[in-house]
N, C-alpha and C positions, 0 to 999 in steps of 0.2 A: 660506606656500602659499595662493593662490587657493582660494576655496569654489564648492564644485561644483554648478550647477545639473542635474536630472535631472528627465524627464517622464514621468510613470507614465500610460497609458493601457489605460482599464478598460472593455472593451467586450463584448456580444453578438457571438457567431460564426454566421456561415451556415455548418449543416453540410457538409461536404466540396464545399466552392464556395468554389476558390480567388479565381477573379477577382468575387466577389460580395464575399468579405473584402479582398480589395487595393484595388478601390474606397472600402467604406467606412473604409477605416485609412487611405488617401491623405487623405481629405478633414480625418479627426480628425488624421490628423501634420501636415499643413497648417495645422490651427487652433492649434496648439502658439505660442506665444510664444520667444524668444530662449532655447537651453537649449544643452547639451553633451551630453547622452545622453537620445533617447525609448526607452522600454520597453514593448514588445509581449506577449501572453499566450504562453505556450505553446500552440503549434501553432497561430501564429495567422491560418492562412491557409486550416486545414482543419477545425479543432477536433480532440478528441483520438481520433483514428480511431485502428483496426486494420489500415485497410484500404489498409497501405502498397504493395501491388504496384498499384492502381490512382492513386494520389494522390502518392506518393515522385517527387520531382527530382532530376537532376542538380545538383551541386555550383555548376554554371555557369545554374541554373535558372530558368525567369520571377520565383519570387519573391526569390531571391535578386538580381538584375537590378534588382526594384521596392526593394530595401532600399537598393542602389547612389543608385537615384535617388531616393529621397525624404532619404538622409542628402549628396548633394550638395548637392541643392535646399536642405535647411535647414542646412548648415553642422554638422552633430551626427552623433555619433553614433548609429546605430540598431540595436535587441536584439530578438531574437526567435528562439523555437523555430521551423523546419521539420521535414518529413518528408523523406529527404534517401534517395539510392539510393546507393551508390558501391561498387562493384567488385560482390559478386552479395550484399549485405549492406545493410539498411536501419537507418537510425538517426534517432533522436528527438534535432533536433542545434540546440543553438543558435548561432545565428548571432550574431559580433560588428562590424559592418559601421561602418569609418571613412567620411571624407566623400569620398578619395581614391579610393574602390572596394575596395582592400583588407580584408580581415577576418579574422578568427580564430575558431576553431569549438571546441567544447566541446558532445562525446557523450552522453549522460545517464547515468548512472553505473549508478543505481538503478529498476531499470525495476518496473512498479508490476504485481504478479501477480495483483491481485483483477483486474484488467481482463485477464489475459493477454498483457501488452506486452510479456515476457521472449520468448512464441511466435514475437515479430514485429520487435524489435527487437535490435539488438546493442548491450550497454552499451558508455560509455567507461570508460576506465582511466587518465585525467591531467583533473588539474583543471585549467582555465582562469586566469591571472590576466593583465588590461588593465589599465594602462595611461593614465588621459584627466587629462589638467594637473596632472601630479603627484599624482594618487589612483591607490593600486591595488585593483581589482574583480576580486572573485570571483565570478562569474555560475555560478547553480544552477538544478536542472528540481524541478519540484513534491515529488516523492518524495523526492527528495536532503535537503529539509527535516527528514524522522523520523532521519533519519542523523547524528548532530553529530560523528562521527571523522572524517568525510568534508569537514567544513566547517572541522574545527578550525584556529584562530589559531596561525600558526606564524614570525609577527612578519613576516608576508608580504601582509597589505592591510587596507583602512582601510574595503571596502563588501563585505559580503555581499548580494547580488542573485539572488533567486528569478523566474523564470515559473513559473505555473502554469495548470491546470486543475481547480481543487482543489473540488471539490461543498461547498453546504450543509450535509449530514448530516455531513459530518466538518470544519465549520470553527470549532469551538472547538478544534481539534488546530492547526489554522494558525494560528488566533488565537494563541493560547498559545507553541506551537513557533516562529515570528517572535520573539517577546520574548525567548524562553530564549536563542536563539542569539545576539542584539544583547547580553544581559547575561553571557553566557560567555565573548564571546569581544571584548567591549567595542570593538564597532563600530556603524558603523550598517547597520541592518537595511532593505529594502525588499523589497516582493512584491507581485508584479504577477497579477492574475489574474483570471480572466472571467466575466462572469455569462450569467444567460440558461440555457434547456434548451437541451441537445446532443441528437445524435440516436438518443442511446441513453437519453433523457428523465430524466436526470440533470440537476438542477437546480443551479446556480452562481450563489452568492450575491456573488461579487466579494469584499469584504473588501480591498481593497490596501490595504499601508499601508506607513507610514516610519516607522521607529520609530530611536530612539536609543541613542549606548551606553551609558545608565542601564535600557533598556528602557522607553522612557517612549516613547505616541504620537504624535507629530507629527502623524500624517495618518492616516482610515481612512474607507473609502467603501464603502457596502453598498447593493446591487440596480441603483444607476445608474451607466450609460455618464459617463465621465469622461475627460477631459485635466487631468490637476493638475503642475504645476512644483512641486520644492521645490528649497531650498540648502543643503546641507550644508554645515556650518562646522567647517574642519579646524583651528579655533584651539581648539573646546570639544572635538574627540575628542582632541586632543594632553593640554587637561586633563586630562580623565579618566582616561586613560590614565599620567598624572605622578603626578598626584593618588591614586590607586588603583590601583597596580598591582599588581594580584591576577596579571596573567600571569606574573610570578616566580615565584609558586609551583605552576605548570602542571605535570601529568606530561609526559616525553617519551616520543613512542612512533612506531611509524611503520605505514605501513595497506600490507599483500601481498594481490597477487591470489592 
């Protein structure tokens, strides 16, 4: 199987100013080199607002539109959370947009109660798996992170993929929790996520990183705006995975609402 190239994109957000963020994301997915999937922050067109009855789109929405065109233009894949309206129910939704226009979407499971996102959003209830040159990705929203039943390895993909919006004050928990989950469930890890104050002066240190499924870091970038490519080589996860296979000895179990 082919090795997957993926572009983590680590940037400052203009609080709830959509077309202030679709600008400067056009210009950074623009700068991107030759890749198969860019990665966007969580809520990356608004930052992490409340304030869904003012900023939430429709499914057919301008930014969803902007992810059409920017994954035509560069031939890739493009990932990112919105703020998303549908029927009289708002959700914190990522978006999985091919180059074709087509996408698939994935609800946020675990809505994050110190900020009151439970008030505001409606969880999902089915995890995501893509699909891209014979890799399959599990795309995750920030919270979903402290959750590991929710991520667990069920001999069903090869990339755990986080957004987020995860603060300074709690990023030794991402720091740490990234690794746990590459070494648990012996894949590769990535997480994408924003620096910069938001407008609830919450501070984001960034931290994205890639990490491997020894839990070892490939890539990690803290306070700066970044465009980074890596490539995953699906000859060294098949190792490891031959090599060590601790998933034999897994409990079996299954998650109800």
């Amino acid at each position: 199987m082919q090795d997957l190239r993926i572009t983590l994109i680590q940037s400052d957000l203009a609080w709830e100013d959509p077309a202030r963020n679709l600008s400067l994301f056009g210009k950074l997915v623009q700068s991107a080199g030759e890749t198969d999937i860019i990665v966007l922050p969580e809520m990356f067109s608004t930052g992490f607002s409340m304030n869904a009855a003012d900023l939430a789109e429709a499914p057919d929405g301008s930014t969803v539109q902007w992810m059409h065109e920017m994954a035509e233009k560069k031939q890739c894949c493009v990932v990112g959370s919105v703020i998303m309206e549908e029927g009289d129910q708002y959700f914190n939704r990522l978006v999985w947009m091919f180059p074709d226009g087509h996408y698939e979407k994935y609800d946020k499971r675990h809505l994050f109660s110190l900020a009151g996102e439970e008030n505001t959003y409606t969880p999902g209830h089915e995890r995501l798996l893509v699909e891209v040159n014979g890799w399959t990705i599990c795309p995750l929203i920030c919270y979903d992170l402290r959750f590991p039943v929710w991520s667990r390895f069920k001999n069903d993909y090869d990339v755990l993929l986080y957004v987020a919006n995860w603060p300074e004050k709690r990023v030794h928990a991402w720091r740490q929790l990234l690794m746990a989950r590459a070494i648990e469930n012996q894949c590769y890890v990535l997480g994408v996520n924003r620096i910069g104050v938001d407008g609830n002066t919450v501070y984001h240190s960034g931290n994205s990183a890639v990490i491997d499924p020894m839990g070892e870091r490939i890539w990690e970038l803290e306070h700066e705006r970044a465009v980074f490519t890596t490539t995953l080589k699906y000859g060294y996860l098949e190792e490891i995975r031959t090599r060590l296979p601790f998933q034999n000895d897994r409990d079996m179990f299954s998650v109800n609402d």
